[in-house]
N, C-alpha and C positions, 0 to 999 in steps of 0.2 A: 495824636500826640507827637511834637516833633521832638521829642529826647526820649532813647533808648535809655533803659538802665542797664548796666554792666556789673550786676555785685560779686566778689568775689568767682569772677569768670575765669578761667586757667585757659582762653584763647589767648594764643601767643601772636599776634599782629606784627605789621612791618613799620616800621617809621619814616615818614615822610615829612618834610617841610618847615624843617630848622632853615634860619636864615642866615647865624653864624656858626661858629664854632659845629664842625660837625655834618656841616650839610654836605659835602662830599660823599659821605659814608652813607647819609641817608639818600641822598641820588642814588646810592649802587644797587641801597636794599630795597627800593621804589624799582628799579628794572628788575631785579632778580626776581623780587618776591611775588612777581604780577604772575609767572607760570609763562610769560612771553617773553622775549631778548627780543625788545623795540630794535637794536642797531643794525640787523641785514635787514631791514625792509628801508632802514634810511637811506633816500638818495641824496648826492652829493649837491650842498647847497647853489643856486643858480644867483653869482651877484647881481645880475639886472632884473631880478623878481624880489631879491630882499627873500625868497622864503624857501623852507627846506619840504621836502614832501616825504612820507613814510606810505610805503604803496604794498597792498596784495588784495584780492578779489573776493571776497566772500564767496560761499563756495554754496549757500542756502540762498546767496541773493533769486529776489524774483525779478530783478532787472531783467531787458530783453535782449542786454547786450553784457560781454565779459569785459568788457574793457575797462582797465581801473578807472579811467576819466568817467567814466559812466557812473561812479563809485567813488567820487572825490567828495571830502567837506573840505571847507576852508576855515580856517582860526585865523582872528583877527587879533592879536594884543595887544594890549594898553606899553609902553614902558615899564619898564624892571629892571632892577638895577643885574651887573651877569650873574651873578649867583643863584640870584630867583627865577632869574629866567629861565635859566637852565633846569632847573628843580619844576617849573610848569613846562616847558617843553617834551622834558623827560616822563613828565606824566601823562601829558597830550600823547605820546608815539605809544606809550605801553597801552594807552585805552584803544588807540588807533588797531596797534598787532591786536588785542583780542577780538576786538568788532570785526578783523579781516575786512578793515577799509584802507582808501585812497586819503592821507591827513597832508596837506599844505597850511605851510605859518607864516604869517609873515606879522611885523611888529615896528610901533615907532620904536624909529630910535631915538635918543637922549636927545638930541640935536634936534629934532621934530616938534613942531606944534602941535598940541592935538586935536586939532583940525586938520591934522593931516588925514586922522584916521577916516575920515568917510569917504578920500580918496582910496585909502588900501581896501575896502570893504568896497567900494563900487570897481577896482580891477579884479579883488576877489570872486564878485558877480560874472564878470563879464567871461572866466572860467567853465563858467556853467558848470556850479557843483550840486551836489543834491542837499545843501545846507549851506549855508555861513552861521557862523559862530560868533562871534563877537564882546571881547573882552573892553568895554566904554574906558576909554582915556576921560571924558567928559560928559557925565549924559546930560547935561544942559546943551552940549552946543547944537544949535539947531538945523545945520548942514546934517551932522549925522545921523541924525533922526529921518531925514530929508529922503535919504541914500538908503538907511535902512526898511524904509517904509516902501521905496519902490522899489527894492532888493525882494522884500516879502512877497509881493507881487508873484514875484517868476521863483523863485525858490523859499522855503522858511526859512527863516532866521533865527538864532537861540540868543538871548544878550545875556551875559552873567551879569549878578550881582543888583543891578541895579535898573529898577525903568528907563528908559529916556526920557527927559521932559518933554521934549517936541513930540511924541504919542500920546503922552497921557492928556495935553492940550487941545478943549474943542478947538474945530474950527468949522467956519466956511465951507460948503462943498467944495468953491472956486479956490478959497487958501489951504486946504487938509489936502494930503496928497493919497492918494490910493494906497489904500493899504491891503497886503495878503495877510501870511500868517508869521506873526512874529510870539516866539514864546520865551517864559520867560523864568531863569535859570537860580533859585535863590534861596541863599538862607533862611532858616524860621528866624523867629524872636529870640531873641536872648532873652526873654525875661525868663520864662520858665526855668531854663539850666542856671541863668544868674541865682534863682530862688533856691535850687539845690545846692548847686555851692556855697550860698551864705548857711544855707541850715543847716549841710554836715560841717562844715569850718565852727559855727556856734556850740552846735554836739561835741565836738571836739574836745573844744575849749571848758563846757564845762565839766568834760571828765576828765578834764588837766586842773580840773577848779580853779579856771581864768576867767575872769570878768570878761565875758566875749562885747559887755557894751560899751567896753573904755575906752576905743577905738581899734580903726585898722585902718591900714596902708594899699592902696590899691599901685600896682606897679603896671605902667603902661610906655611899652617899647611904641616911640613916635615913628620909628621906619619898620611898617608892618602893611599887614594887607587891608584892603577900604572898610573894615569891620571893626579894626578895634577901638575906635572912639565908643562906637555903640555897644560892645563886649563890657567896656570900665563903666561905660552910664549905666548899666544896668545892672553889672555888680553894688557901683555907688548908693543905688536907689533901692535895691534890696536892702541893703546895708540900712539904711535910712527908716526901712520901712519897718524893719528888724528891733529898732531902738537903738544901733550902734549911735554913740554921742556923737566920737568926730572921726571922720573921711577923710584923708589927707590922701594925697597920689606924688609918687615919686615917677617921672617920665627921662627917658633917656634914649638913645637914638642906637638900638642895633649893638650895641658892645656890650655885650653880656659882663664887662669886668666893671664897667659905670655903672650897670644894675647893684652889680655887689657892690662898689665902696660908698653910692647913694645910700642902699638900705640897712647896709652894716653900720653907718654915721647913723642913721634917724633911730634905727633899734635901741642903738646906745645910749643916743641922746635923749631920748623919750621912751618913759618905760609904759607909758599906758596903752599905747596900741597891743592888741594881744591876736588879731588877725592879720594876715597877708593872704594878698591877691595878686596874682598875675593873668595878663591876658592874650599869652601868645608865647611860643615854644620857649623863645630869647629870654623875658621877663620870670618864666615857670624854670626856666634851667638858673637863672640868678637869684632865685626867693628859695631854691633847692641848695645851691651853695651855701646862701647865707644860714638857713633850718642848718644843714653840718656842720658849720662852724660856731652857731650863738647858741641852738635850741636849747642845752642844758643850762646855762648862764643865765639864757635871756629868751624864758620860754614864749614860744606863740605857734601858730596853727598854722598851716599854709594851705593854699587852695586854688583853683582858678583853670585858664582852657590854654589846650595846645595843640600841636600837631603832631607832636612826637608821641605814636600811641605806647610807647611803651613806659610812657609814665602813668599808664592805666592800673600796669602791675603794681607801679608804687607805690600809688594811690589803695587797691586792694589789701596790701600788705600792710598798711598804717604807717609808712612815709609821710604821707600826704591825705590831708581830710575827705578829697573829694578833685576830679580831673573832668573836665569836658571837653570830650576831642572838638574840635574848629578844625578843619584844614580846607582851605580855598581854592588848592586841585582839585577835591573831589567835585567840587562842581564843575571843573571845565572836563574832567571824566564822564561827568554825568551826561552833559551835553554831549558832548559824542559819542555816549551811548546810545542817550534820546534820538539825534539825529541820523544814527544808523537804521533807527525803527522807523523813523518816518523814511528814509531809503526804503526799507523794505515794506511799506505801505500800511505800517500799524500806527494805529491810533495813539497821539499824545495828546496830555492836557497841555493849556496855556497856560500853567504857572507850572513851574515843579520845584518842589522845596526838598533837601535835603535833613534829613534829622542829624541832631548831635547825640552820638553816644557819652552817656555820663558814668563816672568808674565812683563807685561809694568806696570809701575805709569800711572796716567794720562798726559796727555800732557802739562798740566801748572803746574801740580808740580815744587815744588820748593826744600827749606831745610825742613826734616819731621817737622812736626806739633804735633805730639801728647805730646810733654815735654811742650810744650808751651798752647794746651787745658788741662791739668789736674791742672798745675801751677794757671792757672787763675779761677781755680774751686778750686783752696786750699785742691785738690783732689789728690797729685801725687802717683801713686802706688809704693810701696815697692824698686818693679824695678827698677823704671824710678828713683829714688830718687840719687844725686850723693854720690858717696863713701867720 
């Protein structure tokens, strides 16, 4: 099964990997909350290598030697614009301090083709680490593939996210190039968690006695991580399969305030959608505004995946119909978990998938409650207050 259920859990989690509004705070609680302070192992970035390294020595290693170069992974990143970057960096070092490994990054930059990357990933090699990591700028282009294949050779390799085309293509003994061990780092399906979130969002709906098939709005932030096309397609298609009539998507790039004045226009202007979706922190933090300001006016259900786990609690408490954590560090975490074990000579599979934990409302949930308990207490927060 790759979704956890979470129902009414009272685990109080840390949040990670908002992209606007906010992501500072959750950078601070990503270091804090790991039980490690990544920043003394950080050493001071080196401009002619492009990368930062986080170094200490496992203290269990079965290596023959102490020396952290003995004990180095390499990360390779795709582009990110600085806010993400920092928020996957920040995550990379805290996985690095707990594994008590040797972590070097380096990353295009903006300016860069992504073709560069199978240049950073063959001077990565040439470090001699006990891993490369490898975040694909491109996994069609077929240098990287090239570079990664006879990287594998002499060290494993982890790719997130995504295959490369040029491995999964036969070829030739004379055209295929030698390959070691390349594994590989990846999400499950979204269909499974899309199918929970449309069925507690419907549940919802009709113990709010809303025609959950009259439509919904799926909300999809266009600057997010290389998942969320596939996150809304599979919301869509649940939706579909559901009986909902019409599917409409509001898209907007990253400004949480675009989310709100797109969905609070189409709310108003159309009263027949009775669900929302969102599919990623930005979108889940704008369908949450909009729920405080319309929901008693202009009822409907909201639902969808984030990374900000503490909308899990929301979601428990009847905010929220139903939450599916996503976050796209846990996988470069995982990786350099994984590649710590292969350091220390334990056996990995060649796929590893990561589950999504999914947070249920209760079962009689209905439309959230909380605009409607502060109101009657002549209490309403800041927040909840409409614009």
């Amino acid at each position: 099964m790759s979704v956890r259920f979470c129902k009414h859990d009272a685990r109080d989690r840390n949040a990670l990997g908002r992209r606007s509004a906010g992501a500072f705070a959750i950078l601070l609680a990503t270091t804090l909350g790991s039980g490690c302070d990544a920043d003394p192992f950080t050493l001071p970035e080196r401009e002619e290598l492009k990368v930062e390294s986080t170094t200490v020595v496992r203290p269990d290693s079965t290596s023959s030697t102490s020396s952290p170069e003995a004990r180095s992974i390499e990360l390779v990143m795709d582009r990110h614009d600085p806010e993400e970057s920092e928020i996957v960096r920040a995550a990379a070092r805290t996985q690095a301090g707990r594994e008590r490994v040797r972590l070097r990054i380096s990353a295009l930059e903006n300016s860069d083709l992504s073709s560069h990357q199978a240049e950073l990933v063959r001077q990565a090699a040439e470090r001699k680490p006990v891993a490369v990591i490898v975040e694909p700028a491109d996994p069609s282009d077929p240098r990287l593939a090239q570079v990664v294949a006879e990287t594998s050779v002499i060290t494993p390799v982890f790719v997130l996210y995504r295959p490369l085309d040029g491995l999964k293509k036969e070829g030739s003994a004379a055209t295929k190039p030698a390959r070691g061990r390349v594994i590989m780092i990846v999400p499950p399906s979204f269909t499974e968690s899309a199918g929970q979130l449309v069925a507690s969002a419907i549940r919802n709906a009709k113990n709010a006695s809303l025609d959950p098939t009259a439509g919904a709005i799926v909300v999809v932030n266009t600057v997010s991580d290389p998942f969320v096309d596939e996150r809304a397609r599979a919301i869509r298609d649940q939706l579909k399969r559901a009986g909902v009539k019409e599917v409409n998507e509001i898209r907007f790039a990253s400004r949480v305030e675009d989310c709100v004045r797109q969905l609070t226009e189409r709310l108003k202007k159309d009263p027949k959608p009775t669900l929302v979706f969102g599919v990623d922190s930005p979108s889940m933090s704008g369908c949450r505004e909009v729920s405080n300001q319309l929901v008693e006016e202009r009822p409907f259900i909201t639902a969808g995946y984030s990374a900000d786990e503490q909308l899990g609690m929301t979601a428990r408490s009847g905010d929220l119909a139903a939450v599916a954590d996503f976050m796209p560090t846990r996988l470069v975490r995982k990786a350099i978990a994984m590649a710590a074990e292969v350091a220390d000579g334990k056996a990995v599979p060649d796929t590893i998938e990561l589950a999504i934990v999914f947070h249920d409302s209760p079962s009689s949930t209905g439309i959230p409650r909380t605009q409607s308990f502060y109101k009657s207490r002549g209490n309403l927060p800041t927040s909840l207050e409409k614009k």
